[in-house]
C-alpha positions as CSV (number, residue, x, y, z in Angstrom):
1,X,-18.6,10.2,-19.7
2,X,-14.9,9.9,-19.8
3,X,-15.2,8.9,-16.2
4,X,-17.7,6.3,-16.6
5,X,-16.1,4.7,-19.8
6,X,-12.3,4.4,-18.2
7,X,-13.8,3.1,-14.7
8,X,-15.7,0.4,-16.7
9,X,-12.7,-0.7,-18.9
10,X,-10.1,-0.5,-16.6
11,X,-12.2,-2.6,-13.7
12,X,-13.3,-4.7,-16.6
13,X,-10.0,-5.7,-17.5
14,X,-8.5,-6.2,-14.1
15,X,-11.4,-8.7,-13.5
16,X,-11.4,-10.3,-16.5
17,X,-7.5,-11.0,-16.3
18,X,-8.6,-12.3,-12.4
19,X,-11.0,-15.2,-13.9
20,X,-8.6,-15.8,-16.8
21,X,-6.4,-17.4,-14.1
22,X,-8.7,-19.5,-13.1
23,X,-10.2,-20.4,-16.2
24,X,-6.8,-21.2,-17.5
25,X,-5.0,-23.1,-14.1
26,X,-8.6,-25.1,-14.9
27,X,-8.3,-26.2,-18.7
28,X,-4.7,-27.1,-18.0
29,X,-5.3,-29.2,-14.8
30,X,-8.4,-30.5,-17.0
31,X,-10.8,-29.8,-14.8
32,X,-14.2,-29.1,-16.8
33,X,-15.3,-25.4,-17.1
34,X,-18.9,-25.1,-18.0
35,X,-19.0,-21.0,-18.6
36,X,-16.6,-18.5,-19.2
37,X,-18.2,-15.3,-19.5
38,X,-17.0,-11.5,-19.8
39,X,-19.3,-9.4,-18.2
40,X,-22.3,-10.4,-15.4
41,X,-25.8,-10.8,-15.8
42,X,-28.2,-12.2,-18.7
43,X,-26.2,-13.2,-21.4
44,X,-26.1,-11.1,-24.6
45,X,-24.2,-13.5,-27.2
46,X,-22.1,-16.9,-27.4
47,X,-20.6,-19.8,-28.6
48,X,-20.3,-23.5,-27.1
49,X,-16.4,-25.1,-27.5
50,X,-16.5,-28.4,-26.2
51,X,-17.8,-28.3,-22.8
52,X,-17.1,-24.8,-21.9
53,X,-19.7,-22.0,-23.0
54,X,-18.1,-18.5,-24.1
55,X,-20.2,-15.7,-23.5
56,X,-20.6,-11.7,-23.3
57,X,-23.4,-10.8,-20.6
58,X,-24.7,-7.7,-20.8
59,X,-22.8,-6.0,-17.7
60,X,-19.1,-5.2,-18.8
61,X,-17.8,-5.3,-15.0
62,X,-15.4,-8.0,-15.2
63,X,-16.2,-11.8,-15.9
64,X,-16.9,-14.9,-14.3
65,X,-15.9,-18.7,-14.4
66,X,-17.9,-21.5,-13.7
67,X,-16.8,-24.8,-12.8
68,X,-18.4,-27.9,-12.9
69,X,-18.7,-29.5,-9.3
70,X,-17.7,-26.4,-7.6
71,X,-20.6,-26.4,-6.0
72,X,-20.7,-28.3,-3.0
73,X,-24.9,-29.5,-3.7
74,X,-23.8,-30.1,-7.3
75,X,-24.9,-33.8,-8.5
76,X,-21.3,-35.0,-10.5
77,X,-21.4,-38.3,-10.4
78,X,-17.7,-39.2,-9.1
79,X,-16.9,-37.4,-12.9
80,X,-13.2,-36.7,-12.3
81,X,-13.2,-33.4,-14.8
82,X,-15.1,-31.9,-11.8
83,X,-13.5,-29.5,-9.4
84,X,-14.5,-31.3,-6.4
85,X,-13.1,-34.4,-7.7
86,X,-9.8,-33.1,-7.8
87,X,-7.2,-33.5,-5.2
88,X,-6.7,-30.3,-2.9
89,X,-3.3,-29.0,-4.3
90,X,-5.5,-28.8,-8.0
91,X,-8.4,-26.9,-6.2
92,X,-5.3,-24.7,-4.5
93,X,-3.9,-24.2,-7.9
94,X,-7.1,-23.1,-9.4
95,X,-8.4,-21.1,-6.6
96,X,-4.9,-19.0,-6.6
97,X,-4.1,-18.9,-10.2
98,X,-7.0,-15.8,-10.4
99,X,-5.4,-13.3,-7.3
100,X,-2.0,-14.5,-8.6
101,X,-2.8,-13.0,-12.1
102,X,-3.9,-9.7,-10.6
103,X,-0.1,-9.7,-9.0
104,X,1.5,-10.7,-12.1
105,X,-0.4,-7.9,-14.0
106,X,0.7,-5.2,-11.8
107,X,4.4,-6.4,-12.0
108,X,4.1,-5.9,-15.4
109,X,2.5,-3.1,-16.0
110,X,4.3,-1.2,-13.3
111,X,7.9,-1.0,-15.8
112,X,5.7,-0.5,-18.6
113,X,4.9,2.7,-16.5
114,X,8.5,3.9,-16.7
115,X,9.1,3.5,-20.0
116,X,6.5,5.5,-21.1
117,X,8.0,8.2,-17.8
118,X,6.9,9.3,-14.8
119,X,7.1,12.5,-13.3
120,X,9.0,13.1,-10.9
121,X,9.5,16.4,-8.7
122,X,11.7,19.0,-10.2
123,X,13.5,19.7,-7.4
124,X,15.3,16.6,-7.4
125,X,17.6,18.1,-9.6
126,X,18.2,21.5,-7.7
127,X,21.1,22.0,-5.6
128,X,20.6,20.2,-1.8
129,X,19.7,23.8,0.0
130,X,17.6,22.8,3.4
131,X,13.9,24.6,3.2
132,X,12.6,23.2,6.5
133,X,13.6,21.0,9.5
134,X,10.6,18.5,11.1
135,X,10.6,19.8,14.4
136,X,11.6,16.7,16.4
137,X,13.8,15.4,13.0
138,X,17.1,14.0,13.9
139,X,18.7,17.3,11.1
140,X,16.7,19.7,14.2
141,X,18.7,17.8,16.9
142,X,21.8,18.6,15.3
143,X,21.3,22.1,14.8
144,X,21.0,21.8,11.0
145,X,18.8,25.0,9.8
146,X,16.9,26.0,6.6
147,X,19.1,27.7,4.2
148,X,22.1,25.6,5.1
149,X,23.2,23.4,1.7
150,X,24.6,20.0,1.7
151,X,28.0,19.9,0.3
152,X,29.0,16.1,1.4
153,X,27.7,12.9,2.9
154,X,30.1,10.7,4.2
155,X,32.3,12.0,2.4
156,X,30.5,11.7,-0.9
157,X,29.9,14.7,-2.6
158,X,26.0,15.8,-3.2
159,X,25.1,17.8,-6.2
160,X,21.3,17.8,-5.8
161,X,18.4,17.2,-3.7
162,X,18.0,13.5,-5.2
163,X,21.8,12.6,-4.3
164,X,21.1,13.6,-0.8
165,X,17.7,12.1,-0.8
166,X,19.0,8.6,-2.0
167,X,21.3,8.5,0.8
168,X,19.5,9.6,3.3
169,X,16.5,7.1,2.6
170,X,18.6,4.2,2.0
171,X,20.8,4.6,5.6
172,X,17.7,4.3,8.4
173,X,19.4,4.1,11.5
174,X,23.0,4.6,10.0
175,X,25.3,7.6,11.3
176,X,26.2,9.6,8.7
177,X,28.6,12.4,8.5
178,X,26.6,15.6,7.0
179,X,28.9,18.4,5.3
180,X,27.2,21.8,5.1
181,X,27.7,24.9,3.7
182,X,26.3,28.2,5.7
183,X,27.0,31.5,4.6
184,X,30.3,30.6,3.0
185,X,31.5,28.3,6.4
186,X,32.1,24.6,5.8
187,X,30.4,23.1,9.2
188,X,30.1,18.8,10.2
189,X,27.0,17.2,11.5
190,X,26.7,13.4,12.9
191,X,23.2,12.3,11.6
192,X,21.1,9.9,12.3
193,X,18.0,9.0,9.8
194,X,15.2,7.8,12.0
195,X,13.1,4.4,10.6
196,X,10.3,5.5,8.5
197,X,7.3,2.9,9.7
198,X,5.5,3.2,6.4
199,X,8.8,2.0,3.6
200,X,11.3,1.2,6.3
201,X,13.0,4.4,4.7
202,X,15.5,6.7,6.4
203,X,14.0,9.9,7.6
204,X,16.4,12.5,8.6
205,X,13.8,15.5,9.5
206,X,15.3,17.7,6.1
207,X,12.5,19.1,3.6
208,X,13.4,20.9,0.6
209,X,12.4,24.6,-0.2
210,X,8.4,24.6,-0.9
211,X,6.6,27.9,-1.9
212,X,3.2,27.7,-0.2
213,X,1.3,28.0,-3.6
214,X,-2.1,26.0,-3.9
215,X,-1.7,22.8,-6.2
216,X,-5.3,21.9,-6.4
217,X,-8.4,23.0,-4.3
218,X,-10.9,20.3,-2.9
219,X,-14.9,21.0,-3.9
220,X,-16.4,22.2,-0.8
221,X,-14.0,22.6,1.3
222,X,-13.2,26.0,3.2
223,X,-10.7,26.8,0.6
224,X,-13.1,26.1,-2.3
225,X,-16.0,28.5,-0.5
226,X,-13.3,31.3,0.2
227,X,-12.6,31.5,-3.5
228,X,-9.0,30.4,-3.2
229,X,-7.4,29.1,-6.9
230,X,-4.7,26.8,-8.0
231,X,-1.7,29.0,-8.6
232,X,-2.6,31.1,-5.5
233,X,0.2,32.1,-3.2
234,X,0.1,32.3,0.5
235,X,2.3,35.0,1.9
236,X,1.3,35.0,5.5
237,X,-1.1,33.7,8.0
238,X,-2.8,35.4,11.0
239,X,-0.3,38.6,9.7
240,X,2.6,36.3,10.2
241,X,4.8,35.7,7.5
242,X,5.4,32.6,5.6
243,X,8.3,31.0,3.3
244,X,7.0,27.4,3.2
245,X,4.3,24.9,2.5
246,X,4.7,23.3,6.2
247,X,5.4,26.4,8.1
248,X,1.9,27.4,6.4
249,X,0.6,24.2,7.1
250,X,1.5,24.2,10.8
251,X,0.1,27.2,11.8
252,X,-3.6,26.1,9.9
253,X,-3.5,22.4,12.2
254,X,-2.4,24.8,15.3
255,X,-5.6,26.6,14.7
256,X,-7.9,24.2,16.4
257,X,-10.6,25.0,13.9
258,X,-10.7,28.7,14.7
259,X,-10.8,31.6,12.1
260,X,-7.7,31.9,10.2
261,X,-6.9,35.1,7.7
262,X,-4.9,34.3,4.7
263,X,-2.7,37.2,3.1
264,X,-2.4,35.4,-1.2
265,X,-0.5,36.6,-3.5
266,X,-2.8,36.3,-6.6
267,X,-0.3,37.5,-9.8
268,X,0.4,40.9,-9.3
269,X,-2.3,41.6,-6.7
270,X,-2.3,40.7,-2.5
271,X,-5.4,39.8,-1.4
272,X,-6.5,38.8,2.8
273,X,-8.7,36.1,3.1
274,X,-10.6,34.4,6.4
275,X,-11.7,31.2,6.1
276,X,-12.2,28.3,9.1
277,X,-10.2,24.7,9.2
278,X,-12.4,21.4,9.1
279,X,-11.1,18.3,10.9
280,X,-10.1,16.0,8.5
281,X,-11.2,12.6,9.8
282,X,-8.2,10.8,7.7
283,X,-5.2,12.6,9.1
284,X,-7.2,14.3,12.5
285,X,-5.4,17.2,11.1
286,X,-7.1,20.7,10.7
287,X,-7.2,21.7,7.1
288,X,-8.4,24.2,4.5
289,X,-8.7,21.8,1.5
290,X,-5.7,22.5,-0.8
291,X,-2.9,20.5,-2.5
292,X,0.7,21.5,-2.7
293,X,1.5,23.0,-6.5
294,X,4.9,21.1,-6.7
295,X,6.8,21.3,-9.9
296,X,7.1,18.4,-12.0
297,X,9.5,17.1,-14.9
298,X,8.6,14.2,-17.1
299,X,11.3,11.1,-16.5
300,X,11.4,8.2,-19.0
301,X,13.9,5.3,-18.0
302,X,15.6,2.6,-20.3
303,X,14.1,-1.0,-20.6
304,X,16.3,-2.5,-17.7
305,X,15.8,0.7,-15.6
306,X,12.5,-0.1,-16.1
307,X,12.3,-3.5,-15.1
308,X,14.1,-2.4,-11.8
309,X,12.4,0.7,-11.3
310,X,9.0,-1.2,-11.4
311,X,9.6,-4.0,-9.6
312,X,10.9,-1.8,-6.7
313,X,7.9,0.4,-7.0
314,X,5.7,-3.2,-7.0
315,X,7.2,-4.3,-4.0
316,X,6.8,-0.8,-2.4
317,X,3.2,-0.8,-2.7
318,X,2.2,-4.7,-2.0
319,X,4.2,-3.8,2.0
320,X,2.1,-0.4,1.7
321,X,-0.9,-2.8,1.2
322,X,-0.6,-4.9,3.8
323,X,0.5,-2.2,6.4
324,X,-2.4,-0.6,5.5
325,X,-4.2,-3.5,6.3
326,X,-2.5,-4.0,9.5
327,X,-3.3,-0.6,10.8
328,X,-7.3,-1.5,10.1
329,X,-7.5,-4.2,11.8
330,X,-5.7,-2.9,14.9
331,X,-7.8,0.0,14.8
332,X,-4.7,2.5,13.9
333,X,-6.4,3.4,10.8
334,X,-10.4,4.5,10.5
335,X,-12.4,2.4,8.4
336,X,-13.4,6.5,7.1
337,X,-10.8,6.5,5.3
338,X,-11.4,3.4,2.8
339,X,-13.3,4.4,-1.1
340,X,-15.4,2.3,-2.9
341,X,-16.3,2.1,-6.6
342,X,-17.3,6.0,-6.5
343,X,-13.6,6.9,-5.2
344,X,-12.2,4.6,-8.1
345,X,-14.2,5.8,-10.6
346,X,-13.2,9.5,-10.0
347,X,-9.4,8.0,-9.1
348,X,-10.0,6.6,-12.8
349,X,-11.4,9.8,-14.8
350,X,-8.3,12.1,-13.3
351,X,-5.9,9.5,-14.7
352,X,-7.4,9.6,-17.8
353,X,-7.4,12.8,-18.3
354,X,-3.7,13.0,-16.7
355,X,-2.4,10.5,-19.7
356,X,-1.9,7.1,-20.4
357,X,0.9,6.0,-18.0
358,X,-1.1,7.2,-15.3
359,X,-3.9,5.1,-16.8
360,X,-1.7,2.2,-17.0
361,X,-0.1,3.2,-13.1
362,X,-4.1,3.3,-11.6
363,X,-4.8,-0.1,-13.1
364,X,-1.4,-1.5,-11.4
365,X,-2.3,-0.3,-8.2
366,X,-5.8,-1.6,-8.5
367,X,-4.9,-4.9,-9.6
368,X,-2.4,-5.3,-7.0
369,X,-5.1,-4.4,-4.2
370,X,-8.0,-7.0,-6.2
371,X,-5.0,-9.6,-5.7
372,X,-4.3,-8.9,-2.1
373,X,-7.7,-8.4,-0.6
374,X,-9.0,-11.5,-2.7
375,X,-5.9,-13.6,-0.6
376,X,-7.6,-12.6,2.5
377,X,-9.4,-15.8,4.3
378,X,-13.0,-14.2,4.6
379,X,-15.5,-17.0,2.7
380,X,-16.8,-16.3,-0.7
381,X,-13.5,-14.4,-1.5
382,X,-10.3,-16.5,-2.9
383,X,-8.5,-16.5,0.4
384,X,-11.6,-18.2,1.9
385,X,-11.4,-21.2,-0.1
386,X,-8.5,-21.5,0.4
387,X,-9.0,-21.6,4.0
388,X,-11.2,-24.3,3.1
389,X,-9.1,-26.2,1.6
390,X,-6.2,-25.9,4.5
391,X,-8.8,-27.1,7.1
392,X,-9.5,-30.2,4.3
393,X,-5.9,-31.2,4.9
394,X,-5.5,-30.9,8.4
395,X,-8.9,-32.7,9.2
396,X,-8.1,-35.1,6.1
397,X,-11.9,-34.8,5.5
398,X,-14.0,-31.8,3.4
399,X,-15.9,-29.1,5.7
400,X,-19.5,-30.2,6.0
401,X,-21.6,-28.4,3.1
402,X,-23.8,-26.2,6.1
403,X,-20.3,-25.5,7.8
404,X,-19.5,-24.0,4.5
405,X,-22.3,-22.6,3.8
406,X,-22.8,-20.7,6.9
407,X,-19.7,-19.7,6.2
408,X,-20.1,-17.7,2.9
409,X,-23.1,-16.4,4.2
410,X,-21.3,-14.8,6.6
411,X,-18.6,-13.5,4.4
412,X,-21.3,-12.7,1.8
413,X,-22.9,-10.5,5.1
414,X,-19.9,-8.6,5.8
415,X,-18.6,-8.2,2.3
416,X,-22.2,-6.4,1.5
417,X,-21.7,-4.1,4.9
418,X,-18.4,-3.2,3.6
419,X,-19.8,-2.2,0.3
420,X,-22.4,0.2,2.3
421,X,-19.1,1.7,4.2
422,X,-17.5,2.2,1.6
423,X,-19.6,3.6,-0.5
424,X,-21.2,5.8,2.1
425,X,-17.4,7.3,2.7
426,X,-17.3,8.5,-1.2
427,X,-20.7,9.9,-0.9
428,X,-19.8,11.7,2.7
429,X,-16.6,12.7,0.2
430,X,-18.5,14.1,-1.9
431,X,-21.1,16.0,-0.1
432,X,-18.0,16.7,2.7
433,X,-19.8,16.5,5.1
């Protein structure tokens, strides 16, 4: 139930806040609004206010605006309160002001986010000692090894693993003289963080220590059906023994989906388990269906901290967004691995239950994604009359009404299949198949 209520106001306000743009970019452009309603569907209850009807419909999933003479069959009799009567930068202004609230809304809520704190991983604030090295990783090529601790960094001095990880995220491509201690010698490394394609990051190829114990366990996944439990820890794999999340990890994806046995450490108790890897389409990765169990500290940041922090975070996500995009429409990135309303829903209930910044976090991402994918130029969507309106101005002349029509018929056609995907990837989620 918790579930169902938090996916219903959380989309509801995000949509709502959408329209809200438009309805208001309207009124002040004094363009005529003939319904403003929260919720779709047959209307449960209302007032008229001049020429605009309010309303609350009886499905709580957002809202809607209508215009009058948005329409393009609409009889408006050269009335120049109508949408259509309105020059093309008034229609632009209208048309944006709803995916440009959604953006707004996320840039607000995202500081609010670390005001309230975040958390962040504990070992941020341990001392910088080296738990693994990428193979590959520019620290491998230089010989750095696990157990080694960084002492300096150019020259600056690094108490703890988020000194180090500040600098070595913030120099991609930047030489940078590494100072390490190992067993009690002082030793120098040239360094060279490689681009991370994803943030534009530095990557230098260090990890720090990670206990393989099992955050979380996926329903239905091998893990699940072996009886594995959060707070389990895995000691060795195929009799071999391991230290660390990734060296566990590796030698499950080097399985190739054969049998693997598990010795876990389950409190005082050692217990061997077999259990056999699953492709996962997402990653092409063989895996068992477990989270890391990393540590966590609750951080709370002061009001310009906040500001910056959030912002940062905003702008982090909207490139994630697009790359994202990118990577679909190039065909670097399944379609398998989208969610629909089933994956929000669920997204929406764990956030709930998790606390109310990570309430407020969810609805910032989500509105951020309803204000990107709503810029795209598909028809019926924003970004598709906008494209509309673009082609007005170079042909100095309106679309023809079948043109446009055709046109959202189209986009009405592949919106629909991409509802079907979608939701067909939650349900394949949640049978995993």
């Amino acid at each position: 139930m918790t579930t169902i209520l938090s996916f219903v106001i959380v989309l509801g306000i995000l949509v709502l806040v959408h329209e809200l743009g438009h309805f208001l970019v309207a009124k002040k452009l004094g363009v005529k609004v003939e319904k403003f309603s929260i919720g779709f569907g047959p209307r449960l209850a209302g007032f008229k206010r001049g020429e605009t009807e309010y309303m609350v419909s009886a499905f709580p999933l957002g809202g809607y605006v209508k215009l009058m003479g948005e329409e393009p069959t609409e009889e408006t009799e050269n009335d120049p309160g109508t949408f259509s009567a309105r020059p093309v930068s008034h229609r632009m202004a209208i048309i944006m002001a709803g995916p440009c609230m959604n953006l707004i809304l996320t840039f607000i809520l995202l500081p609010l986010v670390f005001m309230l704190g975040v958390n962040v991983p504990a070992f941020l604030n341990d001392e910088a000692r080296v738990g693994w090295v990428m193979n590959g990783s520019p620290a491998m090529e230089e010989g750095i090894l696990p157990g080694d601790i960084i002492r300096k960094i150019d020259g600056k001095t690094v108490g703890t693993w988020e000194d180090a990880s500040t600098i070595f995220v913030s120099n991609p491509g930047r030489k940078l003289s590494v100072t390490i201690e190992r067993s009690g010698a002082i030793i120098s490394k040239d360094l060279v963080p490689q681009t991370n394609e994803s943030d534009g990051g530095g990557l230098s190829g260090i990890v720090q220590p990670m206990v393989p114990v099992f955050g979380g366990i996926k329903d239905g996944f091998p893990a699940d059906k072996a009886g594995l439990k959060k707070g389990d820890v895995v000691t060795a794999v195929n009799g071999k023994t391991v230290t660390h999340w990734i060296e566990m990890s590796n030698l499950i994806r080097e399985s190739g989906g054969k049998k693997v046995s598990l010795t876990v450490k389950r409190g005082d108790k050692n217990i061997n388990v077999e259990l056999t890897p699953v492709l996962d389409e997402a990653s092409k990765k063989y895996v068992i269906g477990v989270g890391y169990g990393e540590k966590t500290e609750l951080k709370k940041f002061g009001f310009q901290d906040s500001i910056r922090e959030g912002v940062d975070k905003g702008l982090e996500l909207t490139y994630l967004t697009f790359d994202v995009l990118k990577k679909l429409v190039t065909g670097q990135l399944s379609i398998a691995t989208l969610g629909g309303p089933i994956m929000i829903a669920q997204a929406t209930g764990a956030a709930a239950s998790a606390g109310v910044a990570e309430v407020i976090f969810l609805m910032a991402f989500i509105s951020l994604q309803l204000g990107v994918m709503n810029l795209l130029p598909i028809p019926v969507l924003d970004g598709g009359h906008v494209f509309f309106l673009l082609s007005e101005l170079a042909l100095r002349k309106p679309l023809s009404i079948k043109t446009r029509e055709m046109a959202q018929q189209i986009g009405f056609v592949l919106l629909i299949l991409l509802m079907i995907i979608v939701s067909f990837n939650d349900i394949r989620r949640m049978l995993s198949f």
